[in-house]
N, C-alpha and C positions, 0 to 999 in steps of 0.2 A: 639233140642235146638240150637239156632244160637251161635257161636263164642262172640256175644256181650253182651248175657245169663250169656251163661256160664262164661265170666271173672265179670261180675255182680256177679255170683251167688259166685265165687272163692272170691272175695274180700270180700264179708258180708261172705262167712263161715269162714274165716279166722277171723273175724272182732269179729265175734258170738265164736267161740272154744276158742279163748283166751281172749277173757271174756272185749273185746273193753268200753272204756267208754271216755264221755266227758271229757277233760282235762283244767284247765286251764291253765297261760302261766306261771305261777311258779312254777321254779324251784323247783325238791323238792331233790336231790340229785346232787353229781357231777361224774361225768365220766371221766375217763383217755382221750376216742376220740370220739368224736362224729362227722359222715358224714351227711351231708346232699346230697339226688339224688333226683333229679331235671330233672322230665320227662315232657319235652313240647309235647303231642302228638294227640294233635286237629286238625290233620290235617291227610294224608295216611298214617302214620306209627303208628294209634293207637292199629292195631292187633300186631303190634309187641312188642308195649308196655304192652299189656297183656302176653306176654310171658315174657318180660324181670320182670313183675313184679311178674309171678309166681315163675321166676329162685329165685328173692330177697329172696321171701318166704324160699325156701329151705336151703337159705345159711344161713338165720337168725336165723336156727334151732342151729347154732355152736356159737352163740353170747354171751358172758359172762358179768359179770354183771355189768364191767365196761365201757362195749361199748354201744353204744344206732344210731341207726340209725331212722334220720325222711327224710320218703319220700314223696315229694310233685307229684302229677300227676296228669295230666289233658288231660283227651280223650274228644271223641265225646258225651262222658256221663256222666263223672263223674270231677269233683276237688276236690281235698281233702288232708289233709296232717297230716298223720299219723305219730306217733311217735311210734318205733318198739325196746324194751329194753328185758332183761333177768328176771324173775322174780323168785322164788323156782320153782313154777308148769309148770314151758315152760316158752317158748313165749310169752312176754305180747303187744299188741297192744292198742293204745289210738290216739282215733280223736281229734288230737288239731284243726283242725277245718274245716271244707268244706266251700266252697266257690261256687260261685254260675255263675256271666258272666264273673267275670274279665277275662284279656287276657295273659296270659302265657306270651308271648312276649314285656309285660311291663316291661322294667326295675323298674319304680315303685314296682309294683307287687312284683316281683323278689327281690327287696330289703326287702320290707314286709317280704315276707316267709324266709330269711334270718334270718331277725330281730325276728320273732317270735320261729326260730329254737333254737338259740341264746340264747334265755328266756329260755324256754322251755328246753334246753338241755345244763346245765351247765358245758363245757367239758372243760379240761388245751390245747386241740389241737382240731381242726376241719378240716376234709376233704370234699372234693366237686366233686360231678360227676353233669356232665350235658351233661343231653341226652336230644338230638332232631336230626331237621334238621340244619344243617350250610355250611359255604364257607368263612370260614377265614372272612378276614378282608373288605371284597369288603361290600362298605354299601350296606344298601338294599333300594335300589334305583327303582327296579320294581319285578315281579313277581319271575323271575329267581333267583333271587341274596338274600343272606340273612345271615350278619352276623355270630347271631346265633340265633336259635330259627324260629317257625313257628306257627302261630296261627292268623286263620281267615283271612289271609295272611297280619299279622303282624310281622316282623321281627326286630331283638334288634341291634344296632351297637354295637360294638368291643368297643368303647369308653363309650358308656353307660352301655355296659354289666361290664366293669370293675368299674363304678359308680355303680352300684348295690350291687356288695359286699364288704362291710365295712368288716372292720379286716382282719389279717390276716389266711390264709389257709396253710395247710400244703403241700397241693398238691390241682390242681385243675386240675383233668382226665375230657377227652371228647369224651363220647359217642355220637360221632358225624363228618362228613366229614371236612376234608380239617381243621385241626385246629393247629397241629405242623407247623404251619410256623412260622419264625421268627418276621414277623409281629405280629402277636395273640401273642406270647410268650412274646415279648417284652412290648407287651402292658401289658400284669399281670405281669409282673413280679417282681414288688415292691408288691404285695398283695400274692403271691403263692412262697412258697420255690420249688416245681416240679411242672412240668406240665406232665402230660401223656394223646397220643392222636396220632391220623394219620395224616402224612402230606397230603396222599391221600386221597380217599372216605373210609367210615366205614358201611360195608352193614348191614340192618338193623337188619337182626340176631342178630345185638349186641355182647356187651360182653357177655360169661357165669359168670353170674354171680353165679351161685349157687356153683359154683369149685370157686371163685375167692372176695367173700364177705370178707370173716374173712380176706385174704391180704392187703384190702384199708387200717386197723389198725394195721400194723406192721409197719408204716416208708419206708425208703427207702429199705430195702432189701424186703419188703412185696410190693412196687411197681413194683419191677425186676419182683418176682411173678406174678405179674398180668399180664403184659407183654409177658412174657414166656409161660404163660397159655392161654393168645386170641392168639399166635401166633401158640401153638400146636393145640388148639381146631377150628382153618380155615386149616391149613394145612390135616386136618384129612376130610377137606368136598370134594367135590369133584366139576369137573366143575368148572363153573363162580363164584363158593360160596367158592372155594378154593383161596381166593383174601384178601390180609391183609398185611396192614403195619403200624407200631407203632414205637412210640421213647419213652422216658422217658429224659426229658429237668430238668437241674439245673440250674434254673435261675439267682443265683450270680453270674455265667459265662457267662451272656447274655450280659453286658456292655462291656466287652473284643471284643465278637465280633463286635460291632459297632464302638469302636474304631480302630482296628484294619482294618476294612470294609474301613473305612473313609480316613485311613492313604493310603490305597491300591488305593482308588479312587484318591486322589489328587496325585499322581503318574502316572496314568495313568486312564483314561476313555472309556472304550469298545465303538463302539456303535452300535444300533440297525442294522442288526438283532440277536447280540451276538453270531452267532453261535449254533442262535438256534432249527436248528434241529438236530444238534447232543449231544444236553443236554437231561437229561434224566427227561423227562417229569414225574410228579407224579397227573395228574388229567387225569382219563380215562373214565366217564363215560359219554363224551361228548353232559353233559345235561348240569352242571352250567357254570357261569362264573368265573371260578376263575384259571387260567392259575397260574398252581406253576410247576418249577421247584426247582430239587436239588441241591441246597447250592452248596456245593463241585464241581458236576461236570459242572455249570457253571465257575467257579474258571478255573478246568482244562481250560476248549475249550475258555478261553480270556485273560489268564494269562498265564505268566512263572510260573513254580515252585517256580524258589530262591523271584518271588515276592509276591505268595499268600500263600507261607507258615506258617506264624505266625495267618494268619487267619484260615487256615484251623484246625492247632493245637487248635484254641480257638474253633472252632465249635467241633470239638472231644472232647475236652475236657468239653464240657457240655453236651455232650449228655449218660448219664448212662447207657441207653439200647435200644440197635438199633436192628431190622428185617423185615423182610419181605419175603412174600412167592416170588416165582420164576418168577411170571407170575400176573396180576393184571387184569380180565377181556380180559384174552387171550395177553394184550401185555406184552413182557418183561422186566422185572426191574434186569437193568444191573449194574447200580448205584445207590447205596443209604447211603448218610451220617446221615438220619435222620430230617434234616429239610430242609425245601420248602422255596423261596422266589420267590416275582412276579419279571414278566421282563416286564419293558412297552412296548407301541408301539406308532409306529409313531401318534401327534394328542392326544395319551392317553385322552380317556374323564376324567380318575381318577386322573388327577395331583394333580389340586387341593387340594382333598382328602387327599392326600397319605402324601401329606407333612403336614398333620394336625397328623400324628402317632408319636409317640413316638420314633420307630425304623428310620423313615425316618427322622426327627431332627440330631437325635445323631451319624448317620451312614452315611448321608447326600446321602444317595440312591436316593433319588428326581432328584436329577442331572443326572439321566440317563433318565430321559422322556425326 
């Protein structure tokens, strides 16, 4: 049986054991939490998405009967968006509804499945994972580069992916590369109380989710969880696969940093090449484009102390939970405060762009291209 059988076969018995049936989008109960995960994976990392979706499986076995998770996923075979609740007899699943060519990488779309979760799962708080491919904020301007999300090689911008989801979120976690920068952060952060996510790459392994489900519904001490758990379950792999770095970002302290940023820059202005090969790079897998270094120890290598202090105290102090294994893909991570910001360069094609973020308004970062 091929790999692509088998998560076929894995999904309809799953579908068939606890007793799946057509839903429609009413409401019929309410929920303390409800998450919605959100797996874009029509593109090379659908075999992984069969794994991550078997891990969901197992962790949904501890789900009680206030929580309700619906997951949308979309492979090389299948779309579909399940809604996964507690019932007396197990696990109950229901198909609120399959879908057929749409593109994953529609913010449309993406707002759809939102909207329809929303109906469907009347909860007082909702959380958001979204797994795919990404690279921070860099639009997706050609093959290499994308937002977030991949499909058919269609990729979502950073501004549109925050147009996509209405209301607010308790946390929005990404399973997914390059996403704790202060860019991405900034940009949700009137729509998400946390964000959880790598500033660097997230190999497709993914989270375990099966150890780490029932933590998305505890709040902030159930995100430290989460956290603490993807960073013990890489550190236990070995090789290249022993490579992981995560933060957990409090987004009411994301405005501090920009003003603070701002105050720093009209004081003084670095300029290129910032000293930039003794910052501690956090993009290693020298495939994408998205050149992040670390916050902080750019700070160190262009600043005094007595001058980027008040800044560095507000980047600490939104960050709840910071690590990282030792080594990332064989190179060393010497410093890490948790989140990434880009450094231009001479010409920057992205000026433009960049001054159209949220972050670069308010922090007035533009002024370094």
């Amino acid at each position: 049986m091929t790999q692509l059988k088998t998560y076929i076969f894995i999904v309809l018995s799953f579908i068939i054991i606890n007793g799946c049936e057509k839903s429609n989008d009413k409401p019929q109960e309410e929920f303390e939490h409800g998450i919605l995960i959100y797996i874009g994976a029509n593109n090379n990392l659908h075999y992984d998405a069969i794994n991550t979706i078997e891990k969901i499986r197992e962790g949904a076995k501890s789900l009680k009967k206030d929580q309700a998770i619906v997951v949308y996923a979309k492979t090389q075979s299948i779309s579909t968006l399940l809604k996964i609740t507690r019932s007396d007899n197990g696990v109950k699943i229901d198909t609120l509804k399959n879908f057929s060519s749409e593109n994953s990488s529609n913010p449309n779309f993406l707002k759809g499945v939102v909207e329809i979760t929303r109906n469907s799962v009347r909860a007082k708080k909702y959380g958001l994972v979204l797994w795919s491919h990404a690279t921070s904020w860099i639009p997706p301007t050609n093959s290499k580069t994308k937002s977030f999300g991949s499909d058919d090689f269609q990729e979502m911008d950073i501004k549109d992916l925050k147009s996509a989801l209405p209301g607010k979120w308790e946390y929005i976690m990404f399973d997914a590369c390059s996403m704790a920068s202060i860019e991405v952060c900034y940009e949700l952060k009137d729509i998400a109380k946390f964000i959880l996510g790598s500033p660097s790459e997230v190999l497709s392994t993914s989270f375990p989710y099966d150890v780490i489900l029932m933590d998305l519904f505890k709040g902030e001490e159930g995100l430290v969880r989460v956290c603490s758990k993807f960073m013990e379950y890489y550190r236990k792999q070995t090789g290249l696969y022993a490579s992981a770095t995560v933060s957990l970002i409090e987004t009411s302290q994301l405005s501090d940093i920009a003003l603070h940023t701002q105050r720093l820059l009209q004081m003084k202005k670095p300029v290129e090449d910032f000293n930039r090969s003794k910052i501690q790079s956090l993009d290693f897998d020298n495939i994408g484009d998205v050149p992040a270094y670390d916050f902080i120890s750019f700070l160190k290598q262009n600043f005094e102390e007595s001058e980027y202090g008040e800044l560095a105290h507000s980047i600490e102090k939104s960050i709840l939970f910071k690590d990282h294994t030792s080594e990332f893909f064989n190179f060393p991570i010497k410093e890490y405060c948790g989140l990434s910001i880009y450094l231009p360069e001479k010409n920057d094609p992205y000026l433009n762009y960049y001054k159209t973020l949220l972050w670069s308004g308010d922090s007035k970062w533009h002024q370094l291209f």
